[in-house]
C-alpha positions, -999 to 999 in steps of 0.1 A, spaced: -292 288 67 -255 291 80 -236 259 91 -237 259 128 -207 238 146 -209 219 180 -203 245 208 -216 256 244 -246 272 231 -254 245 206 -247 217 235 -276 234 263 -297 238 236 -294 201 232 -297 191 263 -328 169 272 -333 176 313 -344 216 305 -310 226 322 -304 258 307 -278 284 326 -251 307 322 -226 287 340 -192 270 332 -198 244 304 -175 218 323 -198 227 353 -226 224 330 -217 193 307 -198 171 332 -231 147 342 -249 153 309 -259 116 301 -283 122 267 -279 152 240 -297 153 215 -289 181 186 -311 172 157 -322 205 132 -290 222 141 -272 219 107 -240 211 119 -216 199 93 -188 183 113 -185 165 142 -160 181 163 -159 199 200 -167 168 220 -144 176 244 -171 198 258 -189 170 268 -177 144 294 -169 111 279 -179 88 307 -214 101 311 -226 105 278 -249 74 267 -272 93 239 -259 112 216 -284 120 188 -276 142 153 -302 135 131 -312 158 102 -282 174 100 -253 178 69 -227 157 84 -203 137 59 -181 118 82 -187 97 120 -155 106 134 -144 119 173 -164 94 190 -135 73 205 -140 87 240 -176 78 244 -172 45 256 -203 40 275 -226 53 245 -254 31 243 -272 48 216 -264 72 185 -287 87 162 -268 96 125 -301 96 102 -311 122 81 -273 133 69 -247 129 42 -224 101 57 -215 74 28 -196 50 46 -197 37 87 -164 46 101 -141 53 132 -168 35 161 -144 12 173 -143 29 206 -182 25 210 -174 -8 229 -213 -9 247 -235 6 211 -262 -12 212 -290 13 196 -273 25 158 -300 44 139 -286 57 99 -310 57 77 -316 82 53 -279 81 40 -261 72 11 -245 44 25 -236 18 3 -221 -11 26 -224 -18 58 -192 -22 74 -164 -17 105 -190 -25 133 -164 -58 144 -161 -40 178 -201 -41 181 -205 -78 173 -215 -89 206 -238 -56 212 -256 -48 189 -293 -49 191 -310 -25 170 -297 -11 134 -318 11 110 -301 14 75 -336 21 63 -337 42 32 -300 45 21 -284 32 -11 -278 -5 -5 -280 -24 -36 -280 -63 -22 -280 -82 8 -249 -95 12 -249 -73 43 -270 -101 57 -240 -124 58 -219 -100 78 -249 -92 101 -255 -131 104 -223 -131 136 -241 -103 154 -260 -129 179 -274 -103 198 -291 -80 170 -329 -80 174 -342 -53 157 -336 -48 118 -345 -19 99 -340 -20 57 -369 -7 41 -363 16 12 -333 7 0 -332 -7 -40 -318 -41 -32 -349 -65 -41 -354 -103 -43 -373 -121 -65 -405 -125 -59 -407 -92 -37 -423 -107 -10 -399 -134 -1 -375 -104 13 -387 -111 49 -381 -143 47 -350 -142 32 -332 -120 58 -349 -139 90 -331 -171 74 -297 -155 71 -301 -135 107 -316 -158 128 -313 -137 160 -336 -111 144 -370 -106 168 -383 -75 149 -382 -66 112 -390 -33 96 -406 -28 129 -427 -54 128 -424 -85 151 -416 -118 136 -435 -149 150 -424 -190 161 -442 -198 131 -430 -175 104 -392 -186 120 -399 -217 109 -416 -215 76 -382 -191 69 -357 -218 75 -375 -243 62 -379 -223 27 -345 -214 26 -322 -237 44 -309 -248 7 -305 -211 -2 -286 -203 32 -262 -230 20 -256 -219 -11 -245 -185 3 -225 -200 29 -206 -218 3 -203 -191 -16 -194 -166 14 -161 -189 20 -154 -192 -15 -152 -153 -21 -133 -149 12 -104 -174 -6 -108 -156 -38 -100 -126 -19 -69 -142 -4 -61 -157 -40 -64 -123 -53 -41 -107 -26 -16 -133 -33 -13 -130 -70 -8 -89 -64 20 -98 -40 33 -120 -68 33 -93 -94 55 -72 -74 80 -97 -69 78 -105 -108 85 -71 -115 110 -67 -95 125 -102 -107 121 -85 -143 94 -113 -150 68 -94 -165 67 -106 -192 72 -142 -187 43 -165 -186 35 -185 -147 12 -216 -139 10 -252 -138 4 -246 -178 27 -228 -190 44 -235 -223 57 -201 -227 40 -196 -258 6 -214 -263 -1 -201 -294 24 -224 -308 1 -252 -300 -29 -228 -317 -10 -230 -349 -36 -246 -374 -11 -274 -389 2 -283 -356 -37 -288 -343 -44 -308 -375 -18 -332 -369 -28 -334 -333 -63 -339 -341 -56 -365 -371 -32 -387 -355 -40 -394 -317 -30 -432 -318 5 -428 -336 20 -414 -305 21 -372 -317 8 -363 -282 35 -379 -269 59 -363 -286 40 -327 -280 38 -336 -239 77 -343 -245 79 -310 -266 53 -290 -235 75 -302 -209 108 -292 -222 95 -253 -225 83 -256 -189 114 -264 -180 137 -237 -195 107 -212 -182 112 -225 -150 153 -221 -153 139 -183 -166 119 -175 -142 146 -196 -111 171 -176 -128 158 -139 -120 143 -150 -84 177 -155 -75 189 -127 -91 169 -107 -74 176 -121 -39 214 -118 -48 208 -82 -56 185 -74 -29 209 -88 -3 237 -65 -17 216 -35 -19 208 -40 14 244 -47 34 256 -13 11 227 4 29 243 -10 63 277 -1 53 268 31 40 242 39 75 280 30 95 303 48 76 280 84 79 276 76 117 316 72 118 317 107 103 290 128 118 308 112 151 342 129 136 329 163 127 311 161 160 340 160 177 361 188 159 329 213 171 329 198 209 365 210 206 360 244 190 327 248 217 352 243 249 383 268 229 353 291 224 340 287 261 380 293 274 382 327 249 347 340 268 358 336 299 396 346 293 386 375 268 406 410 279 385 435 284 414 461 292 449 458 294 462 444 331 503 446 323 505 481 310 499 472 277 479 487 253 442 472 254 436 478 214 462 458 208 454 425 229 420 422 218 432 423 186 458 397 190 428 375 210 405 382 180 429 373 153 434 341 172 397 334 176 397 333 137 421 315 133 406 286 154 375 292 134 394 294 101 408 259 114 376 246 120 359 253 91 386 236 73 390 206 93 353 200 87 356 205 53 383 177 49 362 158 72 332 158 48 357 156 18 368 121 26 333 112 41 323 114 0 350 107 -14 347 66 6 308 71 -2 314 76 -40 343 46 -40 317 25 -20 291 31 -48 312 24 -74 325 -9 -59 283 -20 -55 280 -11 -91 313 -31 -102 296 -60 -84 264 -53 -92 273 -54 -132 292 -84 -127 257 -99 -113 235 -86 -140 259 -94 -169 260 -133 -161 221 -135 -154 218 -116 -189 240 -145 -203 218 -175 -184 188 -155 -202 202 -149 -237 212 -193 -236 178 -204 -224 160 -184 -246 182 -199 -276 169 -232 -261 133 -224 -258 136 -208 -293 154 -239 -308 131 -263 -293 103 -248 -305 117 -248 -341 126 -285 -338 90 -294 -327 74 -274 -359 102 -286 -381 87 -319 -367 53 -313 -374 59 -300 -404 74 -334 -421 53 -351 -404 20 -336 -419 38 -333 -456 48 -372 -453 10 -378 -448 -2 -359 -475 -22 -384 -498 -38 -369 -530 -41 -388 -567 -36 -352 -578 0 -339 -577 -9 -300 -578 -32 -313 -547 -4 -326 -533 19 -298 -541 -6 -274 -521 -12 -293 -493 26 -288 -491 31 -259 -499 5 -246 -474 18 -267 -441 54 -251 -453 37 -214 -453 18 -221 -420 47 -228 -402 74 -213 -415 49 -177 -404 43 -195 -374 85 -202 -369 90 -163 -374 58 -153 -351 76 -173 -321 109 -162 -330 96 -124 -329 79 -132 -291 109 -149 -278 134 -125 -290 105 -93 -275 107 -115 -241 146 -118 -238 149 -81 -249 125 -70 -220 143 -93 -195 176 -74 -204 164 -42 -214 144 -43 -176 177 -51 -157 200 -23 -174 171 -2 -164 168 -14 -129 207 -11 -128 204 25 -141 182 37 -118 196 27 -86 229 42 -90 214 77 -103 196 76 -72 225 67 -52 247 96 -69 215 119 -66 211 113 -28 245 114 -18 255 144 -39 221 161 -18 235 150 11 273 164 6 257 198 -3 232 198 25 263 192 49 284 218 35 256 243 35 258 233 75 291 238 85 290 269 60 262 285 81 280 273 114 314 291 107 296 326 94 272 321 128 309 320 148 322 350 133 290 368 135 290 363 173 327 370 175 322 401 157 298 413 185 319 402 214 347 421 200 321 456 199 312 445 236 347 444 248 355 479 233 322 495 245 336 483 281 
């Protein structure tokens, strides 16, 4: 069977009063109030134009092979629509159905249900029967539609244990409900349902506002990537824990002591230690924030600067073509068609031709130099933002490069600490005991010295590798724009000048024809 599309024919086919004609379909639409075109196997839904907006309150499509709800804005007073039976995965574009209050899909593969806020206080029947919902949490979005009575939701392959506490499961989350699966629900079974579940709704409560601020949380640490990356913090640890490296506290040695000497005052000395890398992370990570504002801010007032200064000389070349436009009006008007002093007529329209050139000739030349200097102050305003720009990114390499030599020489006292503090405890009646003990400690963190060494150094090389980069890149895409630009703006005035000569070549034919 062919696709079929919404038309005239379709439409009085549709039509539920037994109205069938030949006459004008906005004659024949303009009081339909119900249409139903079920069986028609359309595949879009499209042409409702045909069909007057205000009227319509039934539109029904069932058992069709449409993918998307879409077009329906218009319908404003539709009280019922009928979608089962079709390919549509997700509800979409009903907003304008401000008075829905019948919304029958099942038998799709929908997945959610969703972006029915503008039917909140409306609502009062919804079949999802038979689609491809795998839990409830539908429920708690349902739960705010106070007027929804009726609830369809059979056959889809969400399930509760024990099967048979479904029923009572949704009545307790959407109380309003007065019909389930088509059957009606009673005082008594009400009750029963809340008082079964009133922990469970709760729980779910609790848990609804909980994922809501995860969601938030979750939004807010994206936001916080970008401005890391764009701070060249990547690959700098953040949080209240932070000790830039916690696998310096992992070390085995340094966890031994820890462990073996609580009351001697080693966790002081390790808070001491922990607080003293938080601090130089912080001056790190403080560092490149304002970095990046300072860079930002400069970026931004070139942008300004630049915006003015190609205003100033589009205003200029402007100008110079208002000019040649009223010398070109004045040669149209004044053009000699003949000779009127005796003369010979050849020879004035020469003369008035060569002159017309030479105005072009001057034209085209004054808008060259006009563009000329235009880039010639774009390309010295670029290089003065890079000059500055270095400047910038050379003493935030140097704050980097010194805090990092903290971090890394901090870290090296604290082991170097560690270190003779767990040989000086070694006890052992056996010297070559002793001797490896010792000699193990000095292995352990001598690797672990040159492990943190390696990850600070990494961490300092991506901080400046990231801002030569960033550096880099701006600029080539500065040069690349404006050097697109300059040969954009020849390639105008180019095609301007040859247009002027064409059309004073075919003046000059006109004259002579006359």
């Amino acid at each position: 069977m062919e696709f079929t599309v919404i038309n005239t024919a379709v439409i009085r086919s549709g039509r539920d009063d037994g109205y069938h004609n030949d006459l004008d379909a906005t004659q024949t639409f303009e009081h339909l109030g119900c249409l139903d075109l079920s069986c028609s196997n359309i595949l879009h839904m499209a042409n409702f134009c045909l069909i007057s907006s205000s009227n319509l309150t039934s539109l029904k499509l069932p058992v069709n092979r449409i993918e998307k709800i879409c077009n329906l804005d218009s319908f404003t007073n539709l009280i019922e629509l009928d979608l089962s039976h079709n390919h549509i995965k997700q509800i979409e574009n009903l907003q304008g159905l401000v008075k829905l209050q019948r919304l029958i899909l099942n038998h799709n593969p929908l997945t959610k249900i969703q972006n029915l806020d503008t039917q909140r206080d409306c609502l009062e029947m919804l079949d999802i029967g038979y689609c491809k919902i795998t839990d409830y949490k539908f429920t708690l979005y349902l739960k705010k539609f106070t007027n929804l009575i009726s609830l369809v939701v059979e056959g889809n392959p969400c399930q509760i244990e024990p099967i048979d506490s479904e029923r009572t499961f949704i009545l307790s989350i959407v109380q309003s409900l007065l019909v389930y699966n088509n059957k009606t629900i009673t005082v008594e079974e009400r009750k029963k349902t809340l008082d079964v579940h009133s922990q469970l709704i709760t729980m779910l409560e609790k848990n609804d506002r909980k994922w809501k601020r995860m969601s938030v949380d979750e939004q807010l640490r994206l936001e916080r990537m970008v401005d890391r990356k764009d701070a060249f913090l990547d690959r700098i640890p953040e949080g209240e824990d932070v000790d830039f490296n916690m696998s310096v506290f992992h070390n085995t040695t340094v966890e031994q002591v820890l462990k073996e000497n609580g009351r001697y005052g080693i966790h002081n000395v390790y808070r001491t230690y922990a607080d003293d890398f938080r601090r130089v992370v912080n001056e790190i990570t403080e560092a490149a924030e304002t970095s990046r504002g300072i860079r930002s801010q400069l970026v931004n007032e070139f942008h300004r600067e630049l915006q003015q200064l190609i205003n100033s000389g589009v205003d200029e070349s402007r100008k110079c073509v208002s000019e040649f436009a009223e010398y070109k009006k004045r040669v149209k008007c004044d053009f000699p068609a003949g000779s009127d002093d005796g003369g010979n007529s050849k020879t004035n329209d020469d003369i008035a031709c060569r002159r017309f050139d030479e105005r072009t000739q001057a034209t085209w030349l004054a808008l060259m130099s006009h563009e000329d200097k235009l880039s010639r102050k774009i390309m010295k305003m670029i290089g003065e933002l890079r000059n500055v720009l270095e400047k910038q990114i050379v003493e935030f390499k140097q704050l980097v490069k010194k805090r990092f030599c903290t971090l890394q020489r901090q870290q090296n006292i604290f082991l170097q600490f560690i270190l003779e503090y767990a040989v000086s405890s070694v006890q052992s009646d056996d010297i070559n005991n002793r001797i490896s003990k010792v000699s193990q400690f000095t292995n352990d963190i001598s690797q672990c010295m040159e492990s943190q060494a390696s990850q600070v150094e990494r961490a300092e090389l991506y901080i400046t590798e990231s801002a030569s980069k960033w550096l880099d890149d701006i600029f080539e895409k500065l040069n690349s724009e404006e050097i697109q630009r300059n040969r954009r703006k020849i390639s105008e005035i180019a095609t301007f000048i040859r247009y002027q000569n064409e059309i004073s070549k075919l003046t000059v034919l006109a004259v002579k024809k006359v």
